[in-house]
C-alpha positions in Angstrom: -1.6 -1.6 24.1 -0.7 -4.6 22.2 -2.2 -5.3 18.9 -2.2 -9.4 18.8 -1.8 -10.5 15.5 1.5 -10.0 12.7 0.8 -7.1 10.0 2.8 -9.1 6.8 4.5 -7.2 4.2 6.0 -9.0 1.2 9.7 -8.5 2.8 9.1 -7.5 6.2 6.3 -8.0 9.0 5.2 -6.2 12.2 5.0 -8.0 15.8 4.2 -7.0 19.1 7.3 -5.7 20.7 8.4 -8.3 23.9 10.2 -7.9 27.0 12.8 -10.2 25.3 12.8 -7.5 22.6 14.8 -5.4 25.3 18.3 -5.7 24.3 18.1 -5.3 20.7 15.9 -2.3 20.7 19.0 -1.0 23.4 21.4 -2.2 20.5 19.6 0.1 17.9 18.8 3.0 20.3 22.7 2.8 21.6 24.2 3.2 17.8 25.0 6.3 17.3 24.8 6.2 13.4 21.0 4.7 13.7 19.7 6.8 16.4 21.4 10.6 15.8 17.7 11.6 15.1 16.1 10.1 18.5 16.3 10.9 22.0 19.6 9.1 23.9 18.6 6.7 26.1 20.8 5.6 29.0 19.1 2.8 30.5 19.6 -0.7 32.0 18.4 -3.5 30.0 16.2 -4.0 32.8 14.7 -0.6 32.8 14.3 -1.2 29.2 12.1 -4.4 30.0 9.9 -1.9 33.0 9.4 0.2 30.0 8.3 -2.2 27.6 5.9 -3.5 30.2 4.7 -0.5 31.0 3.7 0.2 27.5 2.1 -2.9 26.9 -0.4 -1.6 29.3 -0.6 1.6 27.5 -4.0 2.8 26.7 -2.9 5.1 23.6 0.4 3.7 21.6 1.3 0.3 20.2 4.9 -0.5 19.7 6.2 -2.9 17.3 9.1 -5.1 16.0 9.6 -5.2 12.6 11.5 -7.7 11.2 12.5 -9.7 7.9 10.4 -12.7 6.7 12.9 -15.2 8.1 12.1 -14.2 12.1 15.5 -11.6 12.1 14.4 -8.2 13.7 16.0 -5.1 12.1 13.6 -2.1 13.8 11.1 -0.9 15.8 8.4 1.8 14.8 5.3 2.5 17.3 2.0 4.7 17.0 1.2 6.8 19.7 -0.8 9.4 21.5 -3.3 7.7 19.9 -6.6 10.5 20.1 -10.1 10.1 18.5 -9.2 11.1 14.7 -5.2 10.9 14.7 -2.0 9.6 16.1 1.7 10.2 15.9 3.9 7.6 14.5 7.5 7.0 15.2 9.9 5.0 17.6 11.3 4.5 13.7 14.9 3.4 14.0 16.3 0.2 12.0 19.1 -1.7 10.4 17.3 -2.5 7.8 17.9 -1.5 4.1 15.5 1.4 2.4 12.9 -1.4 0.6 12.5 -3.0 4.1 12.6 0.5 6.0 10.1 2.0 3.8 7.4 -1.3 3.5 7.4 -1.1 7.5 6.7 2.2 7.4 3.5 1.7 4.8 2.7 -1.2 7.4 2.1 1.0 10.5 0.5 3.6 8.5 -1.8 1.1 6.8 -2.0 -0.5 10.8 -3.3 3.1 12.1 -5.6 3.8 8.7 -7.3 0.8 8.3 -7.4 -0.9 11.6 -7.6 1.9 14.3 -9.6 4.0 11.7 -8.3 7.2 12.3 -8.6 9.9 9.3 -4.6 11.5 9.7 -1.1 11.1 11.5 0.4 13.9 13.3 4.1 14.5 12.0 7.4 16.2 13.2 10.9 15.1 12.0 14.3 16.7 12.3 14.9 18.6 9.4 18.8 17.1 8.5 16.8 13.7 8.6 16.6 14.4 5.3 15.5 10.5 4.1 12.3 10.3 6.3 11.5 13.8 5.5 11.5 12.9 1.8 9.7 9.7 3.1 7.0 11.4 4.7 6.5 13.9 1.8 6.5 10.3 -0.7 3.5 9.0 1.7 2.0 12.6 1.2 2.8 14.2 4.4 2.1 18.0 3.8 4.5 20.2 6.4 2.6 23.2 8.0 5.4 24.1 9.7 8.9 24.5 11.2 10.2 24.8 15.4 13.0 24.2 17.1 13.1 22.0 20.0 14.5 22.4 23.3 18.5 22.3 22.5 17.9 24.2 19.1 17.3 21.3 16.5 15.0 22.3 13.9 12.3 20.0 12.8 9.3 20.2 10.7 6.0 19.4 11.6 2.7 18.2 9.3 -0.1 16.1 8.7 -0.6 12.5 6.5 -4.6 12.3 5.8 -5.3 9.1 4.8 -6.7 10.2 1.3 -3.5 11.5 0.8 -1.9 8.3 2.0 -4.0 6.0 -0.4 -3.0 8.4 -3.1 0.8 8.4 -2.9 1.2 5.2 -1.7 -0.6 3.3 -4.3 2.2 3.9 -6.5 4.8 2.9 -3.4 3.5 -0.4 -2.8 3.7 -1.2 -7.1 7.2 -0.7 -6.7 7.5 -2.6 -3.9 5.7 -5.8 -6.0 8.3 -5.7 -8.6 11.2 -6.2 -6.4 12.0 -9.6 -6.5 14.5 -9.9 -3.5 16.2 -7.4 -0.6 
């Protein structure tokens, strides 16, 4: 699906991801450094643009740009598997730096609380991604578990209720208002 209108942060802001999106998100997705916590993908720019397409039509996930105030795009980050009371987020990966990285993260979170009204946000992250695991917990993410996934990673997997949410990130987006500049 695509959800119309830009979510505005005070540094960063979320926008419908665009076929024309298609080589950048390749960019991120194809750096080694960035991605080491997401599936490869080894695809044409062109397949890229089928499966942007594709997902536009979507009837359960949103996928976004989000970029810095001046139009630049530094990540993408998506809800998805979008069910009556909860989604997963993810598609996080970004060249941004951690004030940018972690304001686009309260934006889809706030995006999937407040305007698709759903009460919590299925979790799983690799357990070496150590910086959104600490993220998630910040936000108020409670793990209920650990796996491993099919070529033996383990990950963790939880909830994020939106009480929780409203809690934790109260304090987040304070922080976030003091910062002058990023």
């Amino acid at each position: 699906m695509v959800y119309d209108k830009i979510i505005e942060g005070k540094f960063v802001r979320l926008r419908p991801v665009m076929v024309e999106d298609a080589e950048f998100i390749l960019c991120l997705r194809n750096d080694k450094d960035i991605s080491k916590y997401l599936p490869p993908l080894n695809v044409t720019v062109k397949q890229q643009q089928g499966w942007i397409n594709k997902q536009r039509n979507d009837t359960d996930s949103y996928y976004f740009i989000f970029e810095k105030k001046n139009g630049t795009p530094i990540g993408t980050i998506s809800v998805y598997n979008i069910q009556e009371t909860h989604a997963e987020a993810g598609r996080y990966c970004s060249i941004g730096d951690s004030v940018c990285n972690i304001e686009a993260a309260l934006l889809i979170d706030d995006f999937i609380f407040d305007i698709l009204n759903l009460d919590y946000i299925d979790s799983w992250v690799y357990k070496d991604n150590k910086q959104v695991v600490m993220q998630n917990q910040g936000f108020g993410c409670k793990w209920d578990g650990e796996a491993v996934d099919e070529h033996g990673e383990p990950y963790l997997y939880g909830k994020l209720h939106k009480e929780e949410f409203k809690r934790k990130s109260a304090k987040i987006r304070k922080n976030i208002s003091i910062i002058k500049s990023v």
